[in-house]
C-alpha positions, 0 to 999 in steps of 0.5 A: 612223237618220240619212239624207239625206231620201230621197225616198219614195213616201207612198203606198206607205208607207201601203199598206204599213201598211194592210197590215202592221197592225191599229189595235192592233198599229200603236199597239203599235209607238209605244207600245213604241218605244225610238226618240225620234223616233217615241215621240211618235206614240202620243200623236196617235192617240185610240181612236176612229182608224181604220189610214187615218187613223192611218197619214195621221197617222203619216206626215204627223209622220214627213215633217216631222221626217225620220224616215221612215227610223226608221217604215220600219226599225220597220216591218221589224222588226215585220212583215218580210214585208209590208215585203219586199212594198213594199221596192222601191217604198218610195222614188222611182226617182232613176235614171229610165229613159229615157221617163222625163224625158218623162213628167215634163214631159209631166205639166202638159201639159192635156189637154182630153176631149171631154165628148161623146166621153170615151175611157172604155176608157183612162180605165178602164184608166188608173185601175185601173194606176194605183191600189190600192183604197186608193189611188183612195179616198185620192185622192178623199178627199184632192180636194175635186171627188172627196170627194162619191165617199167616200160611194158607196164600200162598205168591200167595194167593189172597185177595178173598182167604185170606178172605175166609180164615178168615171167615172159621177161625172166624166161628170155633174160634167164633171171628165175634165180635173181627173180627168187632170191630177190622175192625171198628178201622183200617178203620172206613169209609168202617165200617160204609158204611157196618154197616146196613148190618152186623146189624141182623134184 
């Protein structure tokens, strides 16, 4: 496929994936690809891997070799009805409504929480539309100041617990403004929707 590197969502992708496949049928599609591109990414998985990480380390391949376009046209074929589920949210809108400027610049703005008065009714509400259950555990793994949470998070822990987690968490370690800053990077939209509430008065 040839494509003018189009800017995708990545966490979108992966969720995609977590859903569409188990970790066989995900080694299946490398393994009988007829697509020089992705060929290669069988050999990056050992039989010990896990769907997340295999999925972290297939897209991580695929963004720096510009072949995010062929993993999603593979994915589609393979499963077409989970992909019909993400299609729409697969890339980046690069038509921005209006607001949308806004909240971009809006973005790097800090924003300081009162560690004796946090607005956890908005925080709360922020994160959970802000996150999928795979997503909030991606983001803690993925931060060194949140990694410590991994370990709280039960395979059957729901999104609703996990957030709950998280707030206990920033509450005693003081990490509402790092907690934001970092919402406001991975998903500016709901940031900004959330914005007025999390602002103290």
């Amino acid at each position: 496929m040839t494509d003018e590197s189009p800017d995708y969502n990545l966490a979108v992708i992966r969720d995609l994936i977590l859903d569409a496949f188990d970790p066989d049928s995900f080694r299946q599609l490398f393994f009988f690809s007829n697509n020089l591109k992705l060929k290669p990414v069988f050999k990056l998985f050992s039989p010990s891997d896990n769907l997340p990480l295999m999925a972290a380390r297939t897209i991580a391949f695929c963004e720096q070799r510009l072949a995010l376009p062929d993993l999603l046209e593979a994915i589609k074929k393979a499963n077409p009805y989970q992909y019909g589920r993400y299609e729409e949210r697969l890339r980046r809108t690069t038509s921005p409504e209006p607001a949308t400027p806004d909240a971009q610049e809006r973005q790097f703005e800090p924003l300081h929480i009162d560690p004796d008065d946090p607005p956890i009714a908005a925080i709360r509400g922020l994160l959970l539309a802000a996150f999928t259950a795979r997503g909030l555990h991606d983001f803690c793994q993925d931060r060194p100041d949140f990694r410590p949470l991994i370990t709280r998070f039960g395979a059957d822990l729901a999104l609703d617990g996990m957030v709950a987690e998280l707030i206990e968490y920033c509450s005693t370690q003081l990490l509402w403004d790092t907690l934001l800053a970092e919402v406001a990077r991975v998903n500016p939209t709901q940031y900004t929707r959330f914005e007025p509430r999390l602002r103290q008065t």
